[in-house]
N, CA, C and O of each residue as an XYZ file, in Angstrom:
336
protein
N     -39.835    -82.707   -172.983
C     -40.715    -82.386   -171.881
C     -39.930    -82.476   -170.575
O     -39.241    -83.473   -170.359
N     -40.019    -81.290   -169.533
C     -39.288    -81.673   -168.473
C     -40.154    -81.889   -167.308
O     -41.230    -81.398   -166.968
N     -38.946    -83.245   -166.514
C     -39.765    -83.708   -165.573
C     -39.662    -82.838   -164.541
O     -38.679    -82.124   -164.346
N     -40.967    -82.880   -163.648
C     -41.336    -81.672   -162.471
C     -40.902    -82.785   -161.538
O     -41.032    -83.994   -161.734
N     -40.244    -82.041   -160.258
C     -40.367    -82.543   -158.922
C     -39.665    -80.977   -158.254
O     -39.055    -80.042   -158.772
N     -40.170    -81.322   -156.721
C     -39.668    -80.739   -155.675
C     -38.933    -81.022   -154.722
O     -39.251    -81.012   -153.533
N     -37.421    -81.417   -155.402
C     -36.310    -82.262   -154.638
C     -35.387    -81.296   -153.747
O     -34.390    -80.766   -154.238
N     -35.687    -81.138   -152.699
C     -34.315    -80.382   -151.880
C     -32.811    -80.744   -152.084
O     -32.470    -81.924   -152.164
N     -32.020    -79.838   -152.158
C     -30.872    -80.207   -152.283
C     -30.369    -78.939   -151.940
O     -31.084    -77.957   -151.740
N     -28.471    -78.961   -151.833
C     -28.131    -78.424   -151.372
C     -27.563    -77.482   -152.600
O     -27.494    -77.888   -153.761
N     -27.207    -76.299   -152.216
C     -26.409    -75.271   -153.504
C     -25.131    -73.984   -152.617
O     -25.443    -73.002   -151.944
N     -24.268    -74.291   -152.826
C     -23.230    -72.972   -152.870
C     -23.242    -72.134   -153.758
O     -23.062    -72.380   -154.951
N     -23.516    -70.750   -153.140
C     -23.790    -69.553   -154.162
C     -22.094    -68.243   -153.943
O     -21.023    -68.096   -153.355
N     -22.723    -67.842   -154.611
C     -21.717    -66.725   -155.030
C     -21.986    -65.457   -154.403
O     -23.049    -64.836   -154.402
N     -20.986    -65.180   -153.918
C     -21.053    -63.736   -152.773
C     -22.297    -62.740   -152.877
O     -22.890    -62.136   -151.983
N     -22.480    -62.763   -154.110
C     -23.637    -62.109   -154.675
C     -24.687    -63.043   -154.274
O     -25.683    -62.492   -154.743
N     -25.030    -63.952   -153.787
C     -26.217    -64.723   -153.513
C     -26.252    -65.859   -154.769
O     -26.508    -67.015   -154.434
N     -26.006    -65.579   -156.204
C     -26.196    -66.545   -157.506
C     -25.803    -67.561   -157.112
O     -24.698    -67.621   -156.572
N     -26.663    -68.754   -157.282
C     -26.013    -70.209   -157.368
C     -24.979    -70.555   -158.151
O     -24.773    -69.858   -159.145
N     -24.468    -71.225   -157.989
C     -22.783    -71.573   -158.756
C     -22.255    -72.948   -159.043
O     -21.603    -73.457   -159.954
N     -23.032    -73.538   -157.401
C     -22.862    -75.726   -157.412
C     -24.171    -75.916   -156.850
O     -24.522    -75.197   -155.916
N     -24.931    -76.801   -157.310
C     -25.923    -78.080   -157.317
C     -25.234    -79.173   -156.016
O     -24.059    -79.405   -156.303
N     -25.493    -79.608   -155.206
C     -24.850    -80.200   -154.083
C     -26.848    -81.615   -153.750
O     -27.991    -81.332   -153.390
N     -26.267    -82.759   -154.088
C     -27.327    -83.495   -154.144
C     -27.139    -83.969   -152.537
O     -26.073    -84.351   -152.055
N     -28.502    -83.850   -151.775
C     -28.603    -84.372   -150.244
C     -27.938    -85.700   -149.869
O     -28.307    -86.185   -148.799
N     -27.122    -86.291   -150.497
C     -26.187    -87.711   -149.962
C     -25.030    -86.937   -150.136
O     -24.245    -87.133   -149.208
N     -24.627    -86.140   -150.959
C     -23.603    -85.527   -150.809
C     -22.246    -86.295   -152.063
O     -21.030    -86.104   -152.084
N     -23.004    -87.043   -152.841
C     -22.662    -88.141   -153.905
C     -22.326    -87.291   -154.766
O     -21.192    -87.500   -155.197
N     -22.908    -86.296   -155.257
C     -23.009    -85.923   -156.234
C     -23.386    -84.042   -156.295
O     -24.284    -83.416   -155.730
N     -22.185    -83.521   -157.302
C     -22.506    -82.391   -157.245
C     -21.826    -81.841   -159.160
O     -20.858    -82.226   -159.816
N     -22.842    -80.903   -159.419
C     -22.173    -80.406   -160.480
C     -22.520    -78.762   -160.288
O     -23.561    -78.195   -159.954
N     -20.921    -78.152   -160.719
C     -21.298    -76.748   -161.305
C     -21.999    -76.297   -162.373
O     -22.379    -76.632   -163.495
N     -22.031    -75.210   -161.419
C     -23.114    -73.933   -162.260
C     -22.422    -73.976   -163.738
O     -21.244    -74.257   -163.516
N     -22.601    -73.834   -165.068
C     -21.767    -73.106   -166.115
C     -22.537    -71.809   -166.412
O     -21.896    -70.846   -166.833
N     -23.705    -71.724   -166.248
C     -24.249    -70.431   -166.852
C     -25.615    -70.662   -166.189
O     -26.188    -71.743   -166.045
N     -26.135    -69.126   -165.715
C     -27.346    -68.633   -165.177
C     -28.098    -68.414   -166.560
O     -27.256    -67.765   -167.181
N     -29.014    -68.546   -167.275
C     -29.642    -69.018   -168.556
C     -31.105    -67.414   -167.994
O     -31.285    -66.319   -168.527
N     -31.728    -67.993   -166.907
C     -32.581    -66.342   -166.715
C     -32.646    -66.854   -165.326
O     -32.027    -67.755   -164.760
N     -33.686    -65.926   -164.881
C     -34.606    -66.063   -163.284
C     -35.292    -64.822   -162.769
O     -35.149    -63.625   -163.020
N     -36.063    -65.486   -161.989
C     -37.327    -64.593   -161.895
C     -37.619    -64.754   -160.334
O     -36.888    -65.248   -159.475
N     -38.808    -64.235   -160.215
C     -39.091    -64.206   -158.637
C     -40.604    -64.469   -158.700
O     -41.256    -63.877   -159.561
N     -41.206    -65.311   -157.853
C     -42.863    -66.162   -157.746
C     -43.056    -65.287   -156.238
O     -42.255    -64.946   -155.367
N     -44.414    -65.134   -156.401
C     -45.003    -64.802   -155.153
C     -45.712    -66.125   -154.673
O     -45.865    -66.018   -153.456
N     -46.115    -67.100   -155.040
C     -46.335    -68.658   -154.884
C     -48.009    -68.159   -154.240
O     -48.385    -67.011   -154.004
N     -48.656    -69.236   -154.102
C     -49.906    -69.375   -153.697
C     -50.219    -68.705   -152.030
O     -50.868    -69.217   -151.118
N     -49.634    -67.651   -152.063
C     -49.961    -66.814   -150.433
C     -51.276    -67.547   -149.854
O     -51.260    -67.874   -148.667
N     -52.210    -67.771   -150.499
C     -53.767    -68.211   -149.499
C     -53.763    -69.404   -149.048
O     -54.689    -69.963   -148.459
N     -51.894    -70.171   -149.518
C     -52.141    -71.911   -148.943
C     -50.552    -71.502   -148.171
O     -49.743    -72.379   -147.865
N     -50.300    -69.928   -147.929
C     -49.229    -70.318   -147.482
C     -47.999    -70.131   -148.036
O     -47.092    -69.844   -147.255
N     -47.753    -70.223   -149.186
C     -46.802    -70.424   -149.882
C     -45.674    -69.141   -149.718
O     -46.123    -68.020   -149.480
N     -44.384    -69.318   -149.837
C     -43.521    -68.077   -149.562
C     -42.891    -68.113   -150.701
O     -42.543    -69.118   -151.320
N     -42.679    -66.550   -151.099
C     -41.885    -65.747   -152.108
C     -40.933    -66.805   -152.326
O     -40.453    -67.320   -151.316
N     -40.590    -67.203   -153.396
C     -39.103    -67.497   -154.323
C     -38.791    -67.224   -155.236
O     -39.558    -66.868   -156.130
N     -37.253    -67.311   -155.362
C     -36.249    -66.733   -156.640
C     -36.142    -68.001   -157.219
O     -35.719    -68.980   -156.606
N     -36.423    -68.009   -158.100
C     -36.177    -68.812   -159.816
C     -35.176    -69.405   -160.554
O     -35.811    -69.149   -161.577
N     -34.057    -70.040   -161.039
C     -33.090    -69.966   -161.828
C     -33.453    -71.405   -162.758
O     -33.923    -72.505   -162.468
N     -33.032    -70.846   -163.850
C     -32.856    -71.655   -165.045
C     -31.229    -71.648   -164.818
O     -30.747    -70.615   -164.356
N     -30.227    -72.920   -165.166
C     -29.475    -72.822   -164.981
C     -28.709    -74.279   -166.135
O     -29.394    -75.290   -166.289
N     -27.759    -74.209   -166.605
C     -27.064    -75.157   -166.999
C     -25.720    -75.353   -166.764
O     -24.727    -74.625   -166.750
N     -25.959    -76.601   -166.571
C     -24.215    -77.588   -165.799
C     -23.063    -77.522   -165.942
O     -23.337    -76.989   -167.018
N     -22.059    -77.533   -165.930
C     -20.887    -77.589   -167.297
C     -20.743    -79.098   -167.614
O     -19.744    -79.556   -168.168
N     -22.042    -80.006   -167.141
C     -21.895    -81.169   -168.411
C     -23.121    -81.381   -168.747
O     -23.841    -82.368   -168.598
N     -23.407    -79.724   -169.511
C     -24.437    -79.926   -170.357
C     -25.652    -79.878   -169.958
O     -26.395    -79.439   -170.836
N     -26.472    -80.304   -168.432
C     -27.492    -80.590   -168.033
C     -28.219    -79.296   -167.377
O     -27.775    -78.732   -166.377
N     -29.888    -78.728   -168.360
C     -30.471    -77.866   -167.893
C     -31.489    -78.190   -166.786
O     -32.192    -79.200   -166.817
N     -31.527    -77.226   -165.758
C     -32.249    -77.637   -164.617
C     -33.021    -76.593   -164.148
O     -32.457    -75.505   -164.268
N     -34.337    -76.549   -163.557
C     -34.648    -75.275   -163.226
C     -35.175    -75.394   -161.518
O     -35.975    -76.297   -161.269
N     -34.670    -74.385   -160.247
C     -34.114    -74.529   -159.159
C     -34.825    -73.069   -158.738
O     -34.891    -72.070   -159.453
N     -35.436    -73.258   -157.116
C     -35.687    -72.045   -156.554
C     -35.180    -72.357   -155.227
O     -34.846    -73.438   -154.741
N     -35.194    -70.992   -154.669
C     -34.742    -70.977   -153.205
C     -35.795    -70.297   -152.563
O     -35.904    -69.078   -152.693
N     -36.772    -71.116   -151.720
C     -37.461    -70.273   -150.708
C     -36.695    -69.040   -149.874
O     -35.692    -69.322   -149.219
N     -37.132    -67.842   -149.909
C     -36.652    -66.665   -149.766
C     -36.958    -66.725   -147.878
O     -36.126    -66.457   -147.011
N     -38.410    -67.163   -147.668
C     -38.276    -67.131   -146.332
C     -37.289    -68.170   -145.223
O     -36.969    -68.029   -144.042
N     -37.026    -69.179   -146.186
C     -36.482    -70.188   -145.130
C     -34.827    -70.373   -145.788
O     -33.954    -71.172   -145.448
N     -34.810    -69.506   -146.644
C     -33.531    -69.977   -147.600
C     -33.435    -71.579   -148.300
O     -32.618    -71.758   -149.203
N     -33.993    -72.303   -148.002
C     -34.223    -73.431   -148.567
C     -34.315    -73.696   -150.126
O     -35.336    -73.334   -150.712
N     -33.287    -74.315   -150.823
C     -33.236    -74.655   -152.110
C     -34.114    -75.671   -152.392
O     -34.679    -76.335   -151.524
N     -34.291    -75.861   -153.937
C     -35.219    -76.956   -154.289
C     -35.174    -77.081   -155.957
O     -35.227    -76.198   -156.813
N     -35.079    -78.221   -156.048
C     -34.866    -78.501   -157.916
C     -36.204    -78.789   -157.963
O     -36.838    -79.379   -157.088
N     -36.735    -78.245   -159.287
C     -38.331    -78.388   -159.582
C     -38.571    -78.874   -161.210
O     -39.647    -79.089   -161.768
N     -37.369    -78.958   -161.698
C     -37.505    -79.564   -163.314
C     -36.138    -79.669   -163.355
O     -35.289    -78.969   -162.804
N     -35.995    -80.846   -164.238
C     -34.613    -81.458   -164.693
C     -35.514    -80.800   -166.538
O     -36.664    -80.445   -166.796
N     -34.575    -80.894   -167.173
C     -34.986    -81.148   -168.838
C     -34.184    -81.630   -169.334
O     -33.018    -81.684   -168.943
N     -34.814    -82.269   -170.689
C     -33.952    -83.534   -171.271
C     -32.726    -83.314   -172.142
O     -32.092    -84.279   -172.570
């Protein structure tokens, strides 16, 4: 079962826009991208507000799957499930 949260953090992407590094807000801790797994795009709850984001399922190169969006209007990243 994976745990949900909405943790900001930071990410370096790839010329193309694709995420590539996970960059944790102390700056302690960062792991690369190994593989883009899928992603999609949410139109999120427009009537509370909510802005368009891009999606990624993504895994680490040590192993760890995570699933991560980037608010499209503010560019703002955000981890929203770790899995076990």
């Amino acid at each position: 079962m994976p745990k949900r949260t909405d943790y900001p953090l930071q990410v370096a992407c790839t010329r193309q826009g694709l995420p590539r590094k996970l960059i944790w807000p102390d700056g302690r801790r960062s792991e690369n991208i190994a593989e883009i797994l899928d992603y999609w795009r949410e139109v999120g709850a427009w009537w509370d507000g909510e802005s368009e984001r891009q999606v990624y399922l993504v895994v680490t190169t040590t192993q760890k799957s995570y699933e991560l969006y980037q608010v499209l209007a503010t560019g703002s990243w955000y981890l929203t499930r770790v899995f076990d």
